[in-house]
N, C-alpha and C positions, 0 to 999 in steps of 0.2 A: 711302510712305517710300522715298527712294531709297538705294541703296547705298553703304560708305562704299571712296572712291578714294585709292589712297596718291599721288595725286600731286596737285600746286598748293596754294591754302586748305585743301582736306581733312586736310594732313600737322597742321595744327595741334592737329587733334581725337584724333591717334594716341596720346598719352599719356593722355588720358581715355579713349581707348575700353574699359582691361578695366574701369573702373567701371561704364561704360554699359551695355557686355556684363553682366556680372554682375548688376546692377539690375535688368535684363528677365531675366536668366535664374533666376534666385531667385522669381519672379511678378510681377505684376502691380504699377507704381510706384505711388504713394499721391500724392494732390497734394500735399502737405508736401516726397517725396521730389522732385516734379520741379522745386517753386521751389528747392527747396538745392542742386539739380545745374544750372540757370541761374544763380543768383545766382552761385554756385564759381566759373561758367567763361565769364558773358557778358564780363565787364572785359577777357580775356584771350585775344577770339576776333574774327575780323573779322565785318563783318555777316556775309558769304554763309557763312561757318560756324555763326557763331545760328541763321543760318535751317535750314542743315540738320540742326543737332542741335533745335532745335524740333518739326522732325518726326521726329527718332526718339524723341524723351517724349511725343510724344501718344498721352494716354491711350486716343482713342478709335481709332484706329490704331495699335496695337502694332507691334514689328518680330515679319516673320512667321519660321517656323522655316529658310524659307531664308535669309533676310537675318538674321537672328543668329548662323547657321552661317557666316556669308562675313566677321562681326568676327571670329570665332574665328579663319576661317583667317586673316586679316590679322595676327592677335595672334600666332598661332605662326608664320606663316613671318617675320614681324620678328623672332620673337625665336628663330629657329632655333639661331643660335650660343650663344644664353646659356647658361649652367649652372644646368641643369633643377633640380640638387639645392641651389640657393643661396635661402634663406629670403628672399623676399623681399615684401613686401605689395606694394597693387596699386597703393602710389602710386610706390614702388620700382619698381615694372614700368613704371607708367609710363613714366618718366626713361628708361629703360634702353632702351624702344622710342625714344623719343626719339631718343638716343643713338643705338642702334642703326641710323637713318633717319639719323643726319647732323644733325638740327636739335635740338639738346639745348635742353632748359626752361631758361627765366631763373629767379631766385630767386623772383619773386609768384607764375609759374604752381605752378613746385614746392612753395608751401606753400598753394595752392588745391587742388591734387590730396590733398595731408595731409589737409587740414579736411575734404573732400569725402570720403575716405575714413572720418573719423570720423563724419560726417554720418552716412552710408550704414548707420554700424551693422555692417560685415561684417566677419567675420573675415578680416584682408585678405591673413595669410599663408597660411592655407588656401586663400584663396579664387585667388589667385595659384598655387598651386601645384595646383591643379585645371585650372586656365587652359593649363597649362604639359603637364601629366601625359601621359606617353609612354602606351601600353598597359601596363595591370597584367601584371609578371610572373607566371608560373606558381607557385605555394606546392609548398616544400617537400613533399612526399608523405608523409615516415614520420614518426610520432610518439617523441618523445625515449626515449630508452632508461630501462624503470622501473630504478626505484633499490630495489626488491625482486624475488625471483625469484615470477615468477607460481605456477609448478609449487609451489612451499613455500607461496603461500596458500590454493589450491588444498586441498594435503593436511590443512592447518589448517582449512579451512572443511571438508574432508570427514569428517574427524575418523577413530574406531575401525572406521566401517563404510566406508570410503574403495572397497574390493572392491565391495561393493555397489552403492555411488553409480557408478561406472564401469562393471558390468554395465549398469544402469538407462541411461544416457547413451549405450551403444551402442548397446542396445535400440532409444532415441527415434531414433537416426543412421540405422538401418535405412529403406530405401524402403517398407515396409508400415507402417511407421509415420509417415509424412512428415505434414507440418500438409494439413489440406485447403485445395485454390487456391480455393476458394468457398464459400459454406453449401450446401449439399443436404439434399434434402428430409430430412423427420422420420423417418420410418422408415428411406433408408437409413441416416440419421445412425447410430440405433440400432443399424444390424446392424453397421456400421464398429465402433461400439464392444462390441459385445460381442464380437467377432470379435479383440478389442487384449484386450479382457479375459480370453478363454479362454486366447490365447497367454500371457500371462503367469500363469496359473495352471500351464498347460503348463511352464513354466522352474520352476516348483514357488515361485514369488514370493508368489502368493497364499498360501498355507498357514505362512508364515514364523512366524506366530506362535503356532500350535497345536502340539499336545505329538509329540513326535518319533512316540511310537506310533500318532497317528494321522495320521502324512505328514507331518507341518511338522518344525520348526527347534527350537520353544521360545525364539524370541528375538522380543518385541515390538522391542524396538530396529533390526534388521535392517528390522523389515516400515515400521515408521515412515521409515526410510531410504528404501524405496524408495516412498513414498508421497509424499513431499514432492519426488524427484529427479523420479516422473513428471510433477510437474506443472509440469517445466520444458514439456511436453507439451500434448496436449489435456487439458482438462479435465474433460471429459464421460466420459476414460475414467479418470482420476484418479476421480472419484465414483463411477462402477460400481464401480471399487475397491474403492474404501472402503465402500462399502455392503453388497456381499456378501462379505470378507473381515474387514475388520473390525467392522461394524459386528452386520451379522445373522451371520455366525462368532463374531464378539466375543462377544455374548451368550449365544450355545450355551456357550463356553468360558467365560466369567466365572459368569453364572448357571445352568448345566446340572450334572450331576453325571457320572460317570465312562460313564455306559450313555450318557448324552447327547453325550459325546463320542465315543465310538465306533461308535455307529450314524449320526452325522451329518456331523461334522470332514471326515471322508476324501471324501464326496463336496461337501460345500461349498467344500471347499481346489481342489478339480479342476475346480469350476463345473460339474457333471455335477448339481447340485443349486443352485438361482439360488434367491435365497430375499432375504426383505423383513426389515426392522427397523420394525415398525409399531409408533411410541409417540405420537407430534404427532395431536392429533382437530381439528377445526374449529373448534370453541369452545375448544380449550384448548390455542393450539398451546404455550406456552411452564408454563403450570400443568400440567405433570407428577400433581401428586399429587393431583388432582381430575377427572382421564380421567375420562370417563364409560360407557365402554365397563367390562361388566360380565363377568366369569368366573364362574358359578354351580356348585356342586360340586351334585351330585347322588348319594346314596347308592345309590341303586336298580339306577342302572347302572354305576355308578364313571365317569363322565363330568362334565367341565365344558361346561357350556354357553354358548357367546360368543356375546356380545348388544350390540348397536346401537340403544338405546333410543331414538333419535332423529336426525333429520339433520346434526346439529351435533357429534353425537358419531362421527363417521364419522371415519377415520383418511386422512390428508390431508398431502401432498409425499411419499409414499411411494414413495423410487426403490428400480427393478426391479418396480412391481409392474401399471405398465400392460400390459406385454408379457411379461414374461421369469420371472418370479417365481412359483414353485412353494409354497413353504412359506414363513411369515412367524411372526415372533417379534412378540407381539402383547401389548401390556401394556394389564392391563383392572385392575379393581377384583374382588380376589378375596372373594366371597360363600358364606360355609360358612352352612347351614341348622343351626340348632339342634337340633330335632327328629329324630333317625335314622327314616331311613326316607320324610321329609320334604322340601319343595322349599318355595324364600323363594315362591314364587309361589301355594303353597297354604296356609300360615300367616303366612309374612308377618315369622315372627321370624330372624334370622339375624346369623352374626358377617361384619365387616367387616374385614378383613385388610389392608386397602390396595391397592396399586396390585403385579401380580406381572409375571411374561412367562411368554409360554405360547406353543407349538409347535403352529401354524395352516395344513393344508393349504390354498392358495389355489386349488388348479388342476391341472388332473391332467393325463396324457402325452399330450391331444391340445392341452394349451394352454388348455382352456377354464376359464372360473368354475367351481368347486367347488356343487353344490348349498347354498345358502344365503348364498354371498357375494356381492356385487354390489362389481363392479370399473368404475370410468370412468375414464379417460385426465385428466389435469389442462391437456391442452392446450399449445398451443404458448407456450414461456417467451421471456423476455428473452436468458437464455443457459443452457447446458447443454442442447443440448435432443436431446445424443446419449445422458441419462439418462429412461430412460421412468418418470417422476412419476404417481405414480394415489390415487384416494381409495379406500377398501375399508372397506364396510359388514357386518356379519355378522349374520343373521336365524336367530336360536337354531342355532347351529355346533355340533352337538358335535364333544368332542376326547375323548381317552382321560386318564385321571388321569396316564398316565406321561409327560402333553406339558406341565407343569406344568414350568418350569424353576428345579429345586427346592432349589438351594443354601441358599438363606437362607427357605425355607420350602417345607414339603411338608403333604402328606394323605397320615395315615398308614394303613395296611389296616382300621382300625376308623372309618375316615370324619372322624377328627383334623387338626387346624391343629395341628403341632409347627415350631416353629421357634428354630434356638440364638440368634438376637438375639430377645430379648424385646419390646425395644419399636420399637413402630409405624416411629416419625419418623428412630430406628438403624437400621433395616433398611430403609427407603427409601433413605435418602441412600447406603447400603452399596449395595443394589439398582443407583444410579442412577450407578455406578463405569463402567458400559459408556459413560456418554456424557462421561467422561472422555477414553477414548483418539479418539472422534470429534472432540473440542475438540483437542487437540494437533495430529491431523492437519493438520486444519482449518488452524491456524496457522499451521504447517508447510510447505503447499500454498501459502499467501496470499503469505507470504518467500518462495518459488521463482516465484508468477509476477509479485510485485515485479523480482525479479531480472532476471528478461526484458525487461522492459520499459524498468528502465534499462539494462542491456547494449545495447538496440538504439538509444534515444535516446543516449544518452554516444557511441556508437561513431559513428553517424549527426553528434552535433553537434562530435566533435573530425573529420570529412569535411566539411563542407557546408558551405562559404564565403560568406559577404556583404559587402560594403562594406570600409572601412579607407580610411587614409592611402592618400591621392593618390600615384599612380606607384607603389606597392606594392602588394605581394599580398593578395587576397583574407582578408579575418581569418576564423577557424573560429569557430564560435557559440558554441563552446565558451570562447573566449576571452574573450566579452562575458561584464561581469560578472553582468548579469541571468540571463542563461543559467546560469551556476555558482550565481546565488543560489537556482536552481529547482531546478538535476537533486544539484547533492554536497550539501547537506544530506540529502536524501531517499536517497542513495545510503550516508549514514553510517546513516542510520536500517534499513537491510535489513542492513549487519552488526549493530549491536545486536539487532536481531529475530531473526537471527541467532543469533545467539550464546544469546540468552533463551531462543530455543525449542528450540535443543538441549540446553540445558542441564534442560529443561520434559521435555524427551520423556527424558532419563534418570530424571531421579525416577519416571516415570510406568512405567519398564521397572525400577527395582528396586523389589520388592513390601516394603522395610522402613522405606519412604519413609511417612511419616504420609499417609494416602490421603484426607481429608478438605481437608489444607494443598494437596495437588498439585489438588484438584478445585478451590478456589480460584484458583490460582495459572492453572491452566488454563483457568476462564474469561476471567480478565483479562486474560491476554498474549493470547488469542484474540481477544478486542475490540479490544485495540489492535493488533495484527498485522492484523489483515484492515482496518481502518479505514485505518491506512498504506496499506496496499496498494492500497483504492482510490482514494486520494489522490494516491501515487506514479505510478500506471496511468495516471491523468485527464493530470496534467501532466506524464508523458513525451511521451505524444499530441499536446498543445499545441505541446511543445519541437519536434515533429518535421516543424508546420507541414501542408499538404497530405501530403503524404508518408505523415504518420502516421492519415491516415484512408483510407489504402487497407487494402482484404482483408488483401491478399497482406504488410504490416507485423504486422501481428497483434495490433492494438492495439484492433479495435472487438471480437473476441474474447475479448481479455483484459479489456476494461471490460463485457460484458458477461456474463462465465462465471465474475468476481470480483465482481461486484454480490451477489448473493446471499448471499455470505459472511459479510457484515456483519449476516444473519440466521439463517444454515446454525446448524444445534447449538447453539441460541440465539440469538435477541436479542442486538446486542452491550450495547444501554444494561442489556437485564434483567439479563444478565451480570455487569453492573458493581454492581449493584445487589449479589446474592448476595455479588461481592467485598467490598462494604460491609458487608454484614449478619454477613461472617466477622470482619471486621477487629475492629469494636463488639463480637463475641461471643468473640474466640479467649482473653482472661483471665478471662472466665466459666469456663473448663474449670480455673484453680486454686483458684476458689472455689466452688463447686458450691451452695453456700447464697446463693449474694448475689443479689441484687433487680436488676429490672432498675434504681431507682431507685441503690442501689448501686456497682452496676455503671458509671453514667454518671458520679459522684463518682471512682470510683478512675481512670476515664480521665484524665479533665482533672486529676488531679493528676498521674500519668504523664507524660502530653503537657508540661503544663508547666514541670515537670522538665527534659524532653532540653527542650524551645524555651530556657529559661532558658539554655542553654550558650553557652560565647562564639562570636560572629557573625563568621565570615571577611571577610563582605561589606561590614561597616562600613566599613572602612577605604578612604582614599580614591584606593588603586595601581589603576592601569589599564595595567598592562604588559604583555603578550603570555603573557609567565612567572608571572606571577600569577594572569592570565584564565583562563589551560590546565590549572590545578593540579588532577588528579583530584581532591583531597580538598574542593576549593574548589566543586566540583560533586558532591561526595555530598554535604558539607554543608547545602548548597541545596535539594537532595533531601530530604534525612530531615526539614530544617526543613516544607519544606511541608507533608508527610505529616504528622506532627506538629501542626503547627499545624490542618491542617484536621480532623484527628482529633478535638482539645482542642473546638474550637469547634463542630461539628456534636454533640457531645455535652452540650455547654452548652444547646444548643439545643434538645435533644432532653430534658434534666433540666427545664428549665423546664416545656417542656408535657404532660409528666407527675404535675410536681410541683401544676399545675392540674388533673388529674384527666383531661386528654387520653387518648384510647381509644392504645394502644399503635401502631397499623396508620394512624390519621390524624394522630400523629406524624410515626412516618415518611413517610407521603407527604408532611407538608407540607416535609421537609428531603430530598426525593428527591434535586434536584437537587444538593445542599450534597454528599447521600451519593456520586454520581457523581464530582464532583469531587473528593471524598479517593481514591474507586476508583483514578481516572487517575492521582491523585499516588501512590499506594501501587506500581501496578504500572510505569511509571515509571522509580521508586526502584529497583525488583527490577530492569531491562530496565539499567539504569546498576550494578548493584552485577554483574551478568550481564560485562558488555561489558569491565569495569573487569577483574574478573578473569581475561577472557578476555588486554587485554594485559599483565597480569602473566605470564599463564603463556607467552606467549609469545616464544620463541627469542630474547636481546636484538638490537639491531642493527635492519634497515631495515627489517623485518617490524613488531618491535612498536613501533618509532617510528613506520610508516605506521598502523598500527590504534589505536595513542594518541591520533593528531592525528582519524581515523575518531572514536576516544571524546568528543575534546573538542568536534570541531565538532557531533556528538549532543548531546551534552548542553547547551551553549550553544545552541544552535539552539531546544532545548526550553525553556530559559530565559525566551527572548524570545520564543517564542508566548506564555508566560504570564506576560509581564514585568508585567502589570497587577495580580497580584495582587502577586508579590512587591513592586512600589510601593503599593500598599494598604496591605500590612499591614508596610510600613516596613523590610524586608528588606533592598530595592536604595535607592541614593539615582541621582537622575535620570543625574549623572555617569556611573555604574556600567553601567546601561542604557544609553546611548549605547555605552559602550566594550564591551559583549555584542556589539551590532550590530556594530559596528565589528571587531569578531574572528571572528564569523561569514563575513561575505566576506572576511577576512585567511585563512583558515583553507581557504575555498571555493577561492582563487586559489592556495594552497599544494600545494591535493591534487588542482587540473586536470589536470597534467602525468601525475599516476597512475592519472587517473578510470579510461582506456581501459585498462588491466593489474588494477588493481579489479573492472570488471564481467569481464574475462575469465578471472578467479581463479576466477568462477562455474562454467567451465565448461559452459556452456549449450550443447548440439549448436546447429552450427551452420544446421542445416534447419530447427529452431524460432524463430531469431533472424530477424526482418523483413530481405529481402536489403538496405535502406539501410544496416544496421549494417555493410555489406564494402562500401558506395561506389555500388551501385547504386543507379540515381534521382537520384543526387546531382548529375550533372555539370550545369551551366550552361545555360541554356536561351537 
């Protein structure tokens, strides 16, 4: 193919060429395209121009990237003088090059280049003005000024313990606390983090929640503060945390009695004493009340004996107790002998108590196993693996009676089971309050490293340019609507979580809170908090392109040190489960005589009742004012819950009322039950959020955390729009106009995204450096 020359017959083909141009430059022509661009322009070209635009459509000869480059420059130095900014398509260019040259088109050519251009299929004012396109200007640099002050949402998200969260926050700013620039090995991972844990025992953090006389605070609130702020942090040292202060502390103080806290508290608060929460066995990590690991009381010597009947009963993800862990708080099945004087091992008869905790040396001051325990490492994890995970077996332990951790049940000096709760299944579930404050944490931890992760995506995609309008600036990702339909919903969902889980961690720090509702309450937001979270984690990663799978972003650490969570202090589905079994049983507690058969009667007429009420959604407004109405989204709320309530109990009356064994009932509406769980906590997470912008200050604050409510909750809508079209709720209209308000909604609260995630406060040495522009620029 040869070159095209602006002088003699060539000048003829000058008003066709951005067609031509464009046609190769778009790909490869199609024969359809190259008869419609002959037929356009043979009538109107002398032969030796046919000829040489013949060779520039041959398909088997393309034009190569220099000779496409040399129409270009033909196209722009002709049209050097035009007005770059004048909309013009490319049959308009034409003419104009035409013009431009002195030999303007007759009327047939100019409405052959028309046709020709509608042939072509191309956007022809775009495509002209790409033709045309100077260099992109440089974009704007700062982001629009928020229309809230950050510092007030800030103190809002911080709430009562706002001192706290700012210690915690300086703490993370500190250089001995900096994120590691790479994974390193296991052990020293380990000594990093223990070495982060003692410091902070050292500021007296750890002991926050133990009683002033033995070194702490007396405030769980405070300790939960700073358990959820560290994990804007690493997380491995967030779990040693939590493990030796709250968890195995936890339990000295919840199930210990006053000796138990003062021989113990003072050096567990100080880490002077590193100790294990040993409850999870092999075979049972999530059935609690069936451990197999046994406590034998023995009269003879006043000792219990702890036993490991088997391999599967072995005690297993036990953090601190590979390396570091001295003493562990060991829950076994308490076995009292009938006979004084007598052992279950040599009669055989004995009372069964249930499942207690007991005070289990692991390992004495040179480090090593204790005679009779067998300790193995759990091996290298997915993530956390600056928490030393171990299994722990015990081959007849003795311990002393006074290592019985004996609030809700002791041995008394005549070799007696006394205890003030009488029965069994009351004094479990009261027992099983220490792995309450584990679940809130838990939660807690999940929202702060949600947090991160959109701070660093949001801030990252309102920096990091692509594409746009010709001769203009580069557009921010954030701007693309897909990009907001990914990162601001997920970003409204960690205030709700938010806001649920603080409002979760107060009831759980005032002791007149009904402690059976908050242990529900605390499974469910637990499940779905961490479930967001790894949801939110995965696709900020995505949003952030290569970028977001470097180290040094913090994104392959956050997906894989939040993995776990979704099974940390339960199972999230078993979780959900328990939520269900509370929901189905919490009006049992005003009839105390009713059946379970009963019991499923009085629901579904309950249920029916509130569904019966008048439906918002009927009606057929889709207007922005309508869509946003709080009330029009609890309504939605409480219907669902309701309704799935009414019907998994329908379901559940029938195959009892056939004689169905109680336990293959319920499995067979497991999953019905999960989905009422989701919808009940949900409903709480939205009834949480809602009052949160009540209470807040009027004005840009709780207008910005309103529109944060609404686009939550529509959001949540429309992942589950199927049922509400199922069961006649929404009509198809309705649902269309959800969507449709969801990115209205996404593209409203862009402009605030970056002042939003920075309300967080996140030090800025934990945020991936793309979140300040690094990585970003242009390659």
């Amino acid at each position: 193919m040869t070159e095209f020359s602006p002088r003699g017959d060539d000048r003829q083909l000058l008003p066709f060429l951005p067609m031509i141009y464009v046609a190769w430059a778009d790909g490869v022509l199609s024969a359809d395209e190259v008869t419609t661009i002959t037929e356009q322009t043979g009538e109107h070209l002398t032969v030796e121009c046919r000829k040489r635009l013949a060779s520039w459509l041959d398909p088997e000869s393309p034009p190569s990237p220099r000779q496409l480059a040399a129409m270009l420059r033909v196209v722009r130095t002709t049209a050097r003088d035009l007005d770059a900014d004048h909309r013009l398509n490319l049959a308009d260019l034409g003419r104009r090059l035409a013009d431009a040259d002195g030999s303007p088109v007759d009327g047939a050519t100019g409405q052959a280049l028309a046709e020709l251009e509608a042939a072509l299929g191309v956007v022809g004012e775009e495509a002209a003005a790409e033709l045309l396109a100077p260099e992109r200007p440089e974009p704007e640099a700062e982001e629009p000024e928020p229309q809230f002050a950050v510092e007030a949402m800030t103190a809002l998200l911080d709430g009562e313990h706002a001192a706290t969260r700012r210690q915690v926050r300086d703490l993370l700013a500190e250089d001995d606390f900096a994120p590691l620039p790479r994974p390193i090995a296991t052990d020293e991972h380990r000594d990093r983090v223990l070495e982060r844990t003692q410091a902070l025992a050292d500021r007296g953090l750890g002991a926050l929640s133990f009683p002033e006389e033995v070194g702490g605070a007396g405030d769980v609130g405070r300790f939960i503060a700073v358990f959820d702020t560290l994990a804007y942090g690493d997380l491995s040292v967030v779990v040693k945390f939590g493990v030796q202060f709250g968890l195995f502390g936890g339990s000295i103080l919840q199930l210990g009695n006053e000796q138990h806290h003062r021989r113990y508290l003072p050096e567990v608060g100080s880490l002077a004493l590193p100790g294990c929460f040993a409850m999870s066995e092999t075979g049972h990590g999530s059935n609690v009340r069936d451990l197999e690991t046994t406590a034998t009381y023995e009269r003879a010597s006043d000792e219990f004996v702890v036993h490991t009947p088997h391999p599967l009963a072995r005690k297993d993800w036990i953090g601190n107790a590979a390396r570091h862990g001295r003493l562990a708080t060991v829950f076994a099945q308490l076995v009292v002998p009938v006979e004084e004087g007598s052992s279950e091992e040599e009669h055989g008869e004995a009372e069964h108590h249930g499942v207690h905790a007991f005070l289990v040396p692991i390992r004495g001051d040179d480090g090593q196993p204790l005679p009779g325990i067998s300790i193995e490492d759990c091996g290298y994890k997915e993530g956390l693996n600056g928490v030393d995970n171990g299994r722990i077996a015990f081959d007849r332990v003795r311990i002393p009676r006074q290592n019985l951790l004996d609030r809700f049940g002791r041995i008394d000096d005549d070799g007696r089971y006394q205890s003030p709760i009488p029965g069994d299944a009351k004094r479990f579930f009261t027992m099983l309050g220490t792995l309450v404050g584990g679940r809130v944490s838990v939660a807690s931890a999940a929202v702060a490293a949600s947090k991160v992760a959109l701070a660093t995506a949001i801030r990252y995609g309102a920096r990091r340019r692509q594409f746009g309008p010709a001769g203009e600036a580069e557009v921010a990702i954030l701007d693309y609507q897909v990009h907001q339909r990914r990162l601001m919903p997920r970003l409204a969902a960690a205030y709700a979580h938010h806001f649920a889980v603080r409002w979760l961690a107060g009831r759980y720090a005032d002791e007149s809170a009904d402690a059976r509702e908050t242990e529900t309450l605390a499974a469910g937001i637990k499940a779905l908090a961490t479930w967001e979270t790894i949801d939110s984690v995965q696709t900020c990663r995505e949003c952030c392109g290569g970028q977001g799978y470097l180290w040094v972003n913090r994104f392959a650490a956050l997906k894989a040190d939040t993995d776990v969570f979704a099974t940390f202090e339960g199972d999230n589905t078993v979780l959900l489960q328990l939520v269900s079994r509370a929901l189905l049983s919490e009006y049992k507690k005003r009839f105390s005589d009713m059946k379970t058969y009963d019991l499923v009667g009085f629901l579904i007429g309950k249920a029916a009742t509130e569904i019966g009420e008048k439906n918002p959604w009927t009606t057929h407004r889709t207007a922005s004012d309508h869509l946003r109405d709080p009330e029009l989204h609890a309504a939605a709320f409480r219907y669902r819950e309701q309704s799935l309530l009414a019907s998994v109990a329908r379901r559940l009356k029938k195959r009892l009322d056939d004689g169905m064994d109680s336990f293959v009932a319920f499995n067979q509406c497991q999953d019905h039950l999960v989905a009422l769980s989701r919808a009940h906590v949900e409903r709480v997470v939205l009834d949480r959020f809602q009052e949160a912008v009540a209470a807040a200050e009027p004005g840009p604050l709780a207008d910005t955390l309103g529109r944060l409510a609404a686009l939550w909750a529509l959001w949540r809508i429309e992942k589950d729009v199927g049922w509400w079209l199922e069961n006649g709720y929404v009509e198809g209209n309705k649902a269309a106009a959800v969507r449709d308000e969801v990115l209205a909604l996404s593209a409203e609260l862009r402009p605030l995204a970056v002042p939003l995630v920075d309300a967080f406060a996140v030090p800025r040495q934990w945020l991936g450096p793309i979140a300040f522009g690094v990585g970003t620029e242009r390659v």
